[in-house]
C-alpha positions as a Python dict, from the first residue, in 0.01 Angstrom:
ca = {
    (1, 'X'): (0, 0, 0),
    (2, 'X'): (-49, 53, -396),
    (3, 'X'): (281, -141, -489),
    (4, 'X'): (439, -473, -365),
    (5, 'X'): (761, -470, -314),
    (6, 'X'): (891, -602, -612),
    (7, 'X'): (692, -372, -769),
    (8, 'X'): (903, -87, -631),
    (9, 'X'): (1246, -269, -665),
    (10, 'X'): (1203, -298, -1049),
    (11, 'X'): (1037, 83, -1085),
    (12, 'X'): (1373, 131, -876),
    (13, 'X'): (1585, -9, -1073),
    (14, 'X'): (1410, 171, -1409),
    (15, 'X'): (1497, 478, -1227),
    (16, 'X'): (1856, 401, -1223),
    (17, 'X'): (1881, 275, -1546),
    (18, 'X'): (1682, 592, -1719),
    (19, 'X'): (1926, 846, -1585),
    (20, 'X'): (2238, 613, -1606),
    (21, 'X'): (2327, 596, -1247),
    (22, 'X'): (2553, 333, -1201),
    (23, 'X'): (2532, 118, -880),
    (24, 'X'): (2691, -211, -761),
    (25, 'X'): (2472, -489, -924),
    (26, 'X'): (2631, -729, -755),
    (27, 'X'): (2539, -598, -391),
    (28, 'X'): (2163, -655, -272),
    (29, 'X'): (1928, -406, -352),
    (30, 'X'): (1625, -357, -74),
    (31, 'X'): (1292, -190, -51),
    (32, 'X'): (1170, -47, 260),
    (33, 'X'): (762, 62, 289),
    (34, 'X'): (734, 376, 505),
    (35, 'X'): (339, 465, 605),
    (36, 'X'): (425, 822, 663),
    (37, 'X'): (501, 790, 1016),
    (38, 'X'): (885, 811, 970),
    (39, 'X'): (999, 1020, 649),
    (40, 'X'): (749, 1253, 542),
    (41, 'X'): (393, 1293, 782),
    (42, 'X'): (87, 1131, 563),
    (43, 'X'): (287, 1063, 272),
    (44, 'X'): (320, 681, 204),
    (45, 'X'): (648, 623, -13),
    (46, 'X'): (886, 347, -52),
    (47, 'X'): (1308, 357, -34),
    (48, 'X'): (1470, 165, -302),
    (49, 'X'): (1809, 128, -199),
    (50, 'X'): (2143, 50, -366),
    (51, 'X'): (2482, 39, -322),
    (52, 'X'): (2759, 216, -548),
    (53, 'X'): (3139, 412, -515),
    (54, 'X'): (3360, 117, -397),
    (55, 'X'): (3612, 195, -661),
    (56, 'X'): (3561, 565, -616),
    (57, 'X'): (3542, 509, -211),
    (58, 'X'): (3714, 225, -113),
    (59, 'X'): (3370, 91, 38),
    (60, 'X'): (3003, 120, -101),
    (61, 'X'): (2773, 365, 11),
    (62, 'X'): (2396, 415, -20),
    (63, 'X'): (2211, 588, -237),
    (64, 'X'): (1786, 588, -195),
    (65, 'X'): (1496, 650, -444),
    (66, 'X'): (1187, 760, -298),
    (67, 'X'): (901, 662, -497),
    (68, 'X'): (543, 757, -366),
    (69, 'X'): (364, 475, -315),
    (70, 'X'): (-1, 605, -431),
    (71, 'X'): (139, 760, -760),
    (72, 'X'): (361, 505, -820),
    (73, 'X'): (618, 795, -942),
    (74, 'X'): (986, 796, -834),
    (75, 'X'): (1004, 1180, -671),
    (76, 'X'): (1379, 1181, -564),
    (77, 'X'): (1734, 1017, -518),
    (78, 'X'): (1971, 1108, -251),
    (79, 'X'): (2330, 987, -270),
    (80, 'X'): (2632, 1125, -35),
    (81, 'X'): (2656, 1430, -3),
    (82, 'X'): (2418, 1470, -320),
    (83, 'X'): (2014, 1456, -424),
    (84, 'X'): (1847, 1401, -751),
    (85, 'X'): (1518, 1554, -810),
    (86, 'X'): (1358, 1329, -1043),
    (87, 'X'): (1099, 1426, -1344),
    (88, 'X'): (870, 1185, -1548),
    (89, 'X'): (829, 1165, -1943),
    (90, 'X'): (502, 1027, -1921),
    (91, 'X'): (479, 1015, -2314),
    (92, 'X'): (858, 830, -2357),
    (93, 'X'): (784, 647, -2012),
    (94, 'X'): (1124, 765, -1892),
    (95, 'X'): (1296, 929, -1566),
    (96, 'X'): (1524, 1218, -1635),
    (97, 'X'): (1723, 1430, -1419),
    (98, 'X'): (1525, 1766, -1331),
    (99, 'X'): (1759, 1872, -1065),
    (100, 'X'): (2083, 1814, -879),
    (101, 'X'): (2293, 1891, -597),
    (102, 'X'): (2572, 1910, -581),
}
């Protein structure tokens, strides 16, 4: 493991705040350490997990950032019904938006 978990829940919440995706920051948000066993096979990568849409939804829902754990590079979000592929200003030290669906 290359990044604690704090480590993860502020690159997390970077992430967020780069593309201006608004979540509930009132609600808990939790990091969760796969090894590669569960999500993607030999691939070690954390979930950063928030909660947003009550107003939109009547109830929060989840929405995930995947962030490999050896780069240390947020790869993806996915939302409901949605994903977010994720790309990396290394120069400007900022997450943008490279893809999304829908």
């Amino acid at each position: 493991m290359t990044l604690t978990e704090e480590q993860a829940l502020k690159l997390g919440k970077k992430v967020m705040s780069d593309i201006g995706f608004e979540y509930d920051q009132k609600d808990e948000i939790t990091a969760k350490y796969d090894d590669g066993k569960i999500l993607e096979q030999g691939i070690n990568i954390w979930l950063v997990s928030f909660q947003y849409g009550k107003e939109d939804y009547g109830r929060n829902v989840g929405v995930h950032v995947s962030i490999y754990d050896n780069e240390k590079l947020a790869v993806s979000i996915s939302y409901r019904n949605g994903f977010i592929a994720l790309g990396y200003n290394a120069e400007k030290d900022k997450y943008f938006v490279k893809d999304k669906r829908p």
